[in-house]
N, C-alpha and C positions, 0 to 999 in steps of 0.2 A: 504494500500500500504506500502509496507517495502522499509523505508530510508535506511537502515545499510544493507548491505551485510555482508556475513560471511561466509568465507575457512579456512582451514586449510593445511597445507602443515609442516611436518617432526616438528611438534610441535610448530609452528608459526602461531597463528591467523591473520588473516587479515580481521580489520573491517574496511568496502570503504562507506564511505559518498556518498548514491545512490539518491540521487535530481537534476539531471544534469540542468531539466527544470525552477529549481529554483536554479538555480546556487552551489546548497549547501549551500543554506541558513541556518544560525542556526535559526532554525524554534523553539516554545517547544515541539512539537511531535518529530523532529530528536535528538532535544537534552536528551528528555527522553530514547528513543531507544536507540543511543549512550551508553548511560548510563546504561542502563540494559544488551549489549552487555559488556559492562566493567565488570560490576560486574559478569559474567559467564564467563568470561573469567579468571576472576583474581580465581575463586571459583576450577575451573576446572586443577588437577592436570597435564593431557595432553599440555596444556599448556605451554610454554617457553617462548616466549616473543609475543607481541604484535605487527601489523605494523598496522597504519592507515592510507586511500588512498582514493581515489575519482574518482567518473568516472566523464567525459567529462574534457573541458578545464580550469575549474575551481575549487581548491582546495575547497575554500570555501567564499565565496562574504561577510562574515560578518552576523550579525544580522539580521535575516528576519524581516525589518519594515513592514508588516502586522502582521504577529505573532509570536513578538520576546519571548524568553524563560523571565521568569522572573529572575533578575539580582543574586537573590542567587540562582535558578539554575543555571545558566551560571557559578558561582565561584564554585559550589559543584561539576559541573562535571570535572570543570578544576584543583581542588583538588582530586577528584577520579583518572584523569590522573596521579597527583604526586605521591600520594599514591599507587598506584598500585602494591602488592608485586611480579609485573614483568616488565622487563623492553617494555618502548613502545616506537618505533619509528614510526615517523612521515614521511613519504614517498609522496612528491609534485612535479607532474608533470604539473602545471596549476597556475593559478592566486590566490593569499590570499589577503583578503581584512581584516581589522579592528578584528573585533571576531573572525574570520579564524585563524589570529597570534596567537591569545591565545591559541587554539587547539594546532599549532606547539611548543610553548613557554613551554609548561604544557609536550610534550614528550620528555623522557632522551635524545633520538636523533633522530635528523631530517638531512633527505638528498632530494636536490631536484635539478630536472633539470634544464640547464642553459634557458629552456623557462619560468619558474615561473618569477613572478614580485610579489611584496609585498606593500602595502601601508596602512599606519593608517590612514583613510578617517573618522572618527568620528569627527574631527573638522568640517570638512565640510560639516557637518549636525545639527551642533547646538550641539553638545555631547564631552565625554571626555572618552581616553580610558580606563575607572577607571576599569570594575573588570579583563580586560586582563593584568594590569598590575600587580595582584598578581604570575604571573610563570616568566612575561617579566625582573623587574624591578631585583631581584635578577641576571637576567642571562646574561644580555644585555649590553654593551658598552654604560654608562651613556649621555655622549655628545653626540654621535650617534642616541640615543634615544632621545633625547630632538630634536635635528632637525627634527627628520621625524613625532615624533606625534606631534608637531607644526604645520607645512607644510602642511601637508597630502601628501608630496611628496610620485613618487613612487622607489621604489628601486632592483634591481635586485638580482640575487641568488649569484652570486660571492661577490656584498655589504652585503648584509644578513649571508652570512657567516662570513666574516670580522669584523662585530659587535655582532657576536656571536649568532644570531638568529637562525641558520641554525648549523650544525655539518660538512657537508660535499655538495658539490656543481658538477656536472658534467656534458656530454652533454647529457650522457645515464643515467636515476637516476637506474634502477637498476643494473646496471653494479656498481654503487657508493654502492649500497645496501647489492651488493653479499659479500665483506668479511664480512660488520657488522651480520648480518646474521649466516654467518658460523662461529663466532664470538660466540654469542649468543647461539648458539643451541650448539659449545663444553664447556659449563658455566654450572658449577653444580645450579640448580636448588635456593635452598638452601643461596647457596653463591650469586651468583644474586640477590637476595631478599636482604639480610644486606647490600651490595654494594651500590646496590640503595639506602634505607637508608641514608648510608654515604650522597650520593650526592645530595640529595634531604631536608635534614636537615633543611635547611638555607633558601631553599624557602617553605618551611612547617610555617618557623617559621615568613616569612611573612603574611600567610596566618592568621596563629594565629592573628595576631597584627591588620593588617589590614582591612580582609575581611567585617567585619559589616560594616564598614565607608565608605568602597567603592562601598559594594553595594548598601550604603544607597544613596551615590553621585550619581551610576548609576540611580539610578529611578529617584530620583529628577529631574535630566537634561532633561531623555527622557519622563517628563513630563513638561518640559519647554517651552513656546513660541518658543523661537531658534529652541530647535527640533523638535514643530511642523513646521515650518516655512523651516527647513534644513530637512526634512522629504518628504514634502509637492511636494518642488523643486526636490528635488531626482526622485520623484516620475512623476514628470511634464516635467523631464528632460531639465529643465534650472536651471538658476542661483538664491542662494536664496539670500533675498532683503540687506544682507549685504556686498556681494563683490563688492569691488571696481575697 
């Protein structure tokens, strides 16, 4: 069964997170797929820029706790999104949960409808958002971020914009979508690529620093009591045995 859909429309890929039934879980089979969509995309001269999408009401739920990707896949493909020698936008009409962000985080630009909601829910499962936070921590409103991957509160698309998560917010996303777009596609090809570069530098050079430690953090945890325990409850659809 194929997770990733794939169009093309006037030199714009569009690959859509096709899992609706599993809410778009980062499964390792989608996150693989994903992956090998990227790399033909980026290989493929026809090419211009990227948009990433999903069907049904949910961007992407997070981590599929049955068969989550292993934690340096999760950072490679969210480093393939950075590096990308074309630009990708992230296009959300639906709910983003915990590893769903880092998909959004890891593209140049993201626009989504005012029906999306967003929340880093890994605390309250026994976990930490460690390797989504190599595209996040670079791009994100510091303070901003510290409340909500605390919390696991959730937040809206107009807040999400506001603390820099999001690029642009609206009620119709592609209406929000149509000049970036038109945008992209009169961009010399070439130039796009060094551009990006530019802007991506800085969270590259996190990824340098970072990535071994955090994915080593990631496995640790989700092999920890708490997350079996914050896993367990998830699963059971109640409360796990530390809230108060």
């Amino acid at each position: 069964m194929t997770l990733i859909g794939r169009t093309r429309a006037r030199g714009v890929e569009t690959l859509t997170l096709d899992a609706p039934h599993h809410r778009n879980a980062l499964s390792a089979a989608l996150v693989g797929e994903l992956a090998d969509a990227l790399t033909d995309a980026g290989r493929d001269t026809g090419v211009r820029a990227v948009v990433l999408t999903h069907t049904g009401t949910t961007f992407s739920a997070g981590a599929d706790l049955r068969d989550p990707p292993a934690p340096h896949a999760l950072a490679g493909l969210l480093r393939q999104l950075v590096e990308l020698p074309k630009p990708v936008v992230a296009r959300v009409a639906g709910h983003v949960r915990a590893g769903g962000i880092g998909l959004v985080a890891a593209c140049d630009i993201a626009v989504a409808s005012h029906a999306a909601t967003f929340a880093f829910t890994e605390v309250r499962i026994g976990v930490a958002p460690a390797v989504i936070s190599l595209p996040l921590l670079p791009r994100t409103d510091p303070r901003a971020l510290a409340r909500y991957y605390l919390t696991g509160e959730r937040l809206d698309a107009t807040e999400a914009a506001r603390i820099g998560l999001l690029t642009a917010a609206g009620d119709d996303v592609d209406e929000v979508l149509a000049p970036v777009l038109d945008g992209l596609r009169r961009a010399a090809p070439e130039a796009l690529a060094e551009t990006k570069r530019l802007l991506t530098a800085r969270v590259l050079e996190t990824f340098d620093r970072d990535a071994a430690d955090l994915t080593a953090l990631s496995a640790r945890l989700f092999a920890s009591a708490p997350a079996r325990e914050g896993m367990t409850a998830f699963l059971e659809r109640r409360d796990p045995q530390w809230v108060v």
